[in-house]
C-alpha positions in Angstrom: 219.8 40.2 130.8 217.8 40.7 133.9 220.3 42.8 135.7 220.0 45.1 132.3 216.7 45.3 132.1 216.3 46.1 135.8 218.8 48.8 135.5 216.6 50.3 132.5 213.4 50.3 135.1 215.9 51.8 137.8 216.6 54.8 135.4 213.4 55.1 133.9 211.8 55.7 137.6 214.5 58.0 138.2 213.6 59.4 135.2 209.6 59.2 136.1 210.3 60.8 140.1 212.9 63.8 138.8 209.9 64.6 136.0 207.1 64.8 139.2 208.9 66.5 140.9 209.3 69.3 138.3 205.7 69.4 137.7 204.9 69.5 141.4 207.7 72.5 142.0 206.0 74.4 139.0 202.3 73.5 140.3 203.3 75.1 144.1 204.8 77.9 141.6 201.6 78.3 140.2 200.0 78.3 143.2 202.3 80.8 144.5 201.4 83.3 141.9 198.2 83.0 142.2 197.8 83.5 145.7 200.2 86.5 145.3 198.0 88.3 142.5 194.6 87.7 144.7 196.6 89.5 147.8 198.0 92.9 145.0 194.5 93.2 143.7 192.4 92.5 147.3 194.9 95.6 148.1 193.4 97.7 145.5 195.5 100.3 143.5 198.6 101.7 145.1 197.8 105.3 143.6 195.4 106.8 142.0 196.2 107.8 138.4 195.1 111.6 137.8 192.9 111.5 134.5 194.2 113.7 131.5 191.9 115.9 130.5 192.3 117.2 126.8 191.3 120.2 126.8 190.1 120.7 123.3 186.8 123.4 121.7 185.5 122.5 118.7 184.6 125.5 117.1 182.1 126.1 114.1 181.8 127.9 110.8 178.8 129.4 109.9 177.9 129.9 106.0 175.0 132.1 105.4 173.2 132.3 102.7 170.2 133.8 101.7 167.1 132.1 101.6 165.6 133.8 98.3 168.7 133.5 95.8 171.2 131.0 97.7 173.8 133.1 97.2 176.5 133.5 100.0 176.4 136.8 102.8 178.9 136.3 104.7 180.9 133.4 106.9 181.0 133.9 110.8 183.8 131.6 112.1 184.8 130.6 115.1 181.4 130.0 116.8 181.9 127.7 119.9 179.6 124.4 120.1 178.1 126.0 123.0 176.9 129.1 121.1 173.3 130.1 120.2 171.4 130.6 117.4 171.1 134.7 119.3 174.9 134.5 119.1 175.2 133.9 115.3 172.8 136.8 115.2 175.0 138.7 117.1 178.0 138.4 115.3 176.1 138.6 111.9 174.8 142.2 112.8 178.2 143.2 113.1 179.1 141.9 109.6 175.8 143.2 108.0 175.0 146.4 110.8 171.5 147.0 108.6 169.5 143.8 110.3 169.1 144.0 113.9 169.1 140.3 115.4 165.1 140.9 116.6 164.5 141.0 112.7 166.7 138.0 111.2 165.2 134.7 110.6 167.7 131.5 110.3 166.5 128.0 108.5 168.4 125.2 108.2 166.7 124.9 104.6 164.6 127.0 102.5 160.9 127.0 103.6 161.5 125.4 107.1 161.1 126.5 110.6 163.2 129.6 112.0 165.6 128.7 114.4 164.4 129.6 118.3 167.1 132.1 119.6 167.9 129.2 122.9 169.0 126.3 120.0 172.8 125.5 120.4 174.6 125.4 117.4 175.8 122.0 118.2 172.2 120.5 118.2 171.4 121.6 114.6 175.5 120.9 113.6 176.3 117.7 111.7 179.5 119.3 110.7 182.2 121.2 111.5 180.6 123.9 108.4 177.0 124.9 108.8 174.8 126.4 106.5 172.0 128.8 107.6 169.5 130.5 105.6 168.6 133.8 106.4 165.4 135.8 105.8 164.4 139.7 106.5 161.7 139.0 109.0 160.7 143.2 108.6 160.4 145.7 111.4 159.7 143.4 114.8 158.0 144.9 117.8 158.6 142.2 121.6 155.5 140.3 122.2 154.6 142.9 125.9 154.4 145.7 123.7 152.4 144.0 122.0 149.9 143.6 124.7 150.1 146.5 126.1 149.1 148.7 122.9 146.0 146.3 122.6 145.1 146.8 126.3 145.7 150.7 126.6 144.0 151.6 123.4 140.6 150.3 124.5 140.7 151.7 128.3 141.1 155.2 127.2 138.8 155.2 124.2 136.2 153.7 126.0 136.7 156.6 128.7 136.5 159.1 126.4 133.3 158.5 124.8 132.0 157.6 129.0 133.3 161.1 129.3 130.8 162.6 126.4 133.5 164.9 124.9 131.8 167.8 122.6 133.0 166.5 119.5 131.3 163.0 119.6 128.0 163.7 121.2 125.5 166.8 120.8 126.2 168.7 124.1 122.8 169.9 124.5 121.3 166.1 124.0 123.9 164.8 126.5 122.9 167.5 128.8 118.9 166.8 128.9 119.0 162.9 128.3 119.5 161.2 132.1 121.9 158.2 131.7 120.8 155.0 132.7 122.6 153.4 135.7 123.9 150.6 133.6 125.8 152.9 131.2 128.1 153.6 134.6 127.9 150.0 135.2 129.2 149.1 131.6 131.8 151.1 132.0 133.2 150.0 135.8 133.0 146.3 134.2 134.7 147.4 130.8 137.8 149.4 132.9 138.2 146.3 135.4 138.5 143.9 132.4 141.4 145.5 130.5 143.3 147.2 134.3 143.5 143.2 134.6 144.7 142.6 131.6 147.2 145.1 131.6 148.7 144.3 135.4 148.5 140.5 134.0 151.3 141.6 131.1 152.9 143.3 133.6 153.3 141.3 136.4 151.3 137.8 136.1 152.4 136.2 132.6 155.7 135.5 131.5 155.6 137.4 128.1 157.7 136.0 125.9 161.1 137.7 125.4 160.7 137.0 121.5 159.5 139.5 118.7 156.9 139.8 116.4 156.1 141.5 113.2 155.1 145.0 113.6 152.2 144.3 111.4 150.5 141.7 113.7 150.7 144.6 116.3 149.0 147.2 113.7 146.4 144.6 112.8 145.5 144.1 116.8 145.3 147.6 117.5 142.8 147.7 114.7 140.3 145.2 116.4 140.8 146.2 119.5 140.6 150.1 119.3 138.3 150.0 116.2 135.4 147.5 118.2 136.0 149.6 121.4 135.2 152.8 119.7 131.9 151.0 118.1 130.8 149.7 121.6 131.5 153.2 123.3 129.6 154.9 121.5 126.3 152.9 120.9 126.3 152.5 124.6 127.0 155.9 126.0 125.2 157.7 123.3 122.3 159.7 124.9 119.5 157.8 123.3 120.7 154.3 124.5 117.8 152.2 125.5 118.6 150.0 128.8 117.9 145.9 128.5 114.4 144.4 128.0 114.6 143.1 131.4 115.3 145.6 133.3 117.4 145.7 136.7 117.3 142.0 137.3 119.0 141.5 133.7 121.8 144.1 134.5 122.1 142.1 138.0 122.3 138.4 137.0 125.1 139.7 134.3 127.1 141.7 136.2 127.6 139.4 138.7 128.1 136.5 136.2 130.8 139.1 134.8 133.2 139.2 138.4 133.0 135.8 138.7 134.5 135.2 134.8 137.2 138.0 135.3 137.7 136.3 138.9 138.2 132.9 137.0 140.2 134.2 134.1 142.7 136.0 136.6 143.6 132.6 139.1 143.9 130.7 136.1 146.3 132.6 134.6 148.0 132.8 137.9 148.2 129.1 138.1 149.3 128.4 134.7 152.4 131.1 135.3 153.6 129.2 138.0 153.6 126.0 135.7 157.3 124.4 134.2 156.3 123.3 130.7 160.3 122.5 130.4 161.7 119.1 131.4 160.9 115.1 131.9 158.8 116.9 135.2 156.7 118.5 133.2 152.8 118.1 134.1 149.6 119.9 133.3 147.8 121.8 135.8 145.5 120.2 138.4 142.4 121.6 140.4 143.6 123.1 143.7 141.5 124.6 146.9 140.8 127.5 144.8 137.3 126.9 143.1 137.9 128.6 140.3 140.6 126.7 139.2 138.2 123.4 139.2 137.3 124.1 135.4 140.2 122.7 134.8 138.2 119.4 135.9 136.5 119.9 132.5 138.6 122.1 129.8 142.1 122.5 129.0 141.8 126.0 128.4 139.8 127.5 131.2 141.0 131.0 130.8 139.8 131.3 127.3 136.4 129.7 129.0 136.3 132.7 131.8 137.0 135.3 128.9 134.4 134.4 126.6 132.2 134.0 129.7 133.0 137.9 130.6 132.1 139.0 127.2 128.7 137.4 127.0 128.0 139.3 130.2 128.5 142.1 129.2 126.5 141.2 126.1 123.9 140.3 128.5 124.6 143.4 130.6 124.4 145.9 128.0 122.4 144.5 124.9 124.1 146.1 122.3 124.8 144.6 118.5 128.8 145.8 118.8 128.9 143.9 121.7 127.6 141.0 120.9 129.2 140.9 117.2 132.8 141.2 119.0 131.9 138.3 121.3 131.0 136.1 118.3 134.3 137.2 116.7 136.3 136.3 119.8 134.6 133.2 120.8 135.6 131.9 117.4 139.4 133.0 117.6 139.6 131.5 121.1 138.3 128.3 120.1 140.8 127.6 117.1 143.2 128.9 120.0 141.8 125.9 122.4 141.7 123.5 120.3 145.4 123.9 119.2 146.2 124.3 122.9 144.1 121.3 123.7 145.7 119.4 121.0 149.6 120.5 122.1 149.1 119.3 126.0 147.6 115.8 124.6 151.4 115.4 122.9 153.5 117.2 125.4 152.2 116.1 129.0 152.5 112.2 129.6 150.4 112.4 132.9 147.3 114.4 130.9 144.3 113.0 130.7 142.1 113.7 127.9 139.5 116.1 128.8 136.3 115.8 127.5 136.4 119.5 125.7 138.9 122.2 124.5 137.5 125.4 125.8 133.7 124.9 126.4 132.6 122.0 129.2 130.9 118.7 126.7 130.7 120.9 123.8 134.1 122.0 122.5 
């Protein structure tokens, strides 16, 4: 019986040692493994697998319809994501030759905003089927022409009543009747004012490459021409009386006037050079120049130097026309400033609230 049962422990050691020494044979395997995976990926990658690019365009289709009656005008198809809203307008003018792209107007729905011409398709898309809504903006004129036609009227119609033409002043009065130095003044000041407006449009701003209605350009014209015509000819009519003050009036006025056109023009230097596109963006600071220190004080210190030129020559002349047109265009430029003011507080993260608009602790 003792024989048997040592026997038993015999084989159930045997047992015990054959089953340890498996488990130690697959723990070194283990640890084989292990130590052979840390060397293949310490190795890095053999090769470099070459991505595959899938070279795929989605491409839109355009429904438009028009605004007034919803009712379809054509489908431009195949319009890449990339294209713009000047694109569509492109390819619409071919299907519908009688609106030119300057003159069509896209909303995504009926009384919203047009659609700037630089807006990718794929910005406004949310499907592979857009819808636009078109409008018949009228005849357009581009925003230099514009400027130009409301800077060119007044410098030759103000010339031609300096130059006392027959037909708008008595030729016998004009020939007795001495002019006053400060008519010749007036009309030095009132040339170097719209000659730096004009070379501004032409060489200083970046004009806008968008359009406008041609009525807005009939309607400036008007103001412009039409005031310039009054001022001309109260001031160079023959019987104009000079200022109350005399020569020290004319002075203090005229040289207030250089210093505002001075002003006006390095602002508007400055403030072409700025990039209003971009995380970067940043409002204009002060620089060496002293003129551009207003800036200390305002946000819009060109509209500050203009209405500060046309109360000179207010001052300068003392004439009702003038001074009614200054009225008018102080009040224009300070719903302008105040929208401007209000736009940099929004757009520029680094801009730090002035204390006025267009006029230093007043507006």
């Amino acid at each position: 019986m003792f024989k048997r049962d040592k026997s038993l422990a015999s084989e159930c050691k045997k047992e015990l040692f054959s089953q340890g020494a498996t488990w130690s044979i697959l723990k070194n395997d283990k640890k084989n493994f292990h130590s052979l995976s840390q060397l293949v990926l310490s190795a890095g990658p053999l090769k470099s697998t070459p991505a595959v690019k899938h070279s795929k365009t989605t491409h839109f289709e355009i429904e438009i319809l028009d605004a007034q009656t919803r009712k379809q005008i054509c489908i431009v198809d195949k319009v890449s994501q990339t294209s713009t809203i000047h694109d569509v307008k492109q390819k619409f003018h071919k299907a519908c030759p009688k609106w030119y792209p300057s003159r069509i107007g896209f909303q995504l729905e009926c009384g919203g905003v047009y659609l700037k011409d630089y807006i990718t398709i794929q910005s406004v898309a949310s499907s592979s089927i857009v819808t636009l809504y078109f409008t018949d903006l009228g005849p357009q004129v581009s925003w230099i022409t514009v400027f130009l036609a409301e800077y060119t009227g007044p410098l030759l119609i103000y010339l031609l009543f300096y130059l006392r033409t027959p037909y708008i002043y008595d030729t016998k009065e004009s020939a007795r009747r001495m002019r006053h130095p400060v008519v010749h003044l007036a009309c030095f000041c009132h040339c170097i004012h719209y000659i730096r407006c004009l070379l501004e449009t032409l060489f200083v701003h970046k004009v806008s490459a968008g359009h406008t209605p041609l009525k807005k350009l009939i309607k400036g014209c008007i103001f412009y021409w039409g005031f310039t015509s009054w001022i001309a000819y109260y001031i160079n009519h023959p019987r104009y009386t000079p200022p109350s003050f005399g020569s020290r009036q004319v002075t203090v006025a005229t040289v207030n006037f250089l210093i505002c056109e001075a002003g006006n023009h390095f602002i508007n230097v400055v403030l072409s050079h700025l990039n209003h596109t971009g995380n970067s963006a940043c409002f204009p600071s002060p620089n060496y120049n002293p003129f551009t220190w207003m800036f200390f004080l305002v946000s819009c210190p060109n509209y500050t130097y203009e209405i500060g030129s046309w109360i000179s020559f207010t001052v300068m002349t003392q004439t009702l026309p003038v001074g009614i047109f200054t009225l008018l265009m102080s009040i224009q430029m300070s719903l302008w400033a105040q929208k401007k003011h209000k736009l940099y507080l929004k757009k520029f993260n680094s801009y730090t609230h002035r204390k006025s608009a267009m006029i230093p602790f007043i507006l």
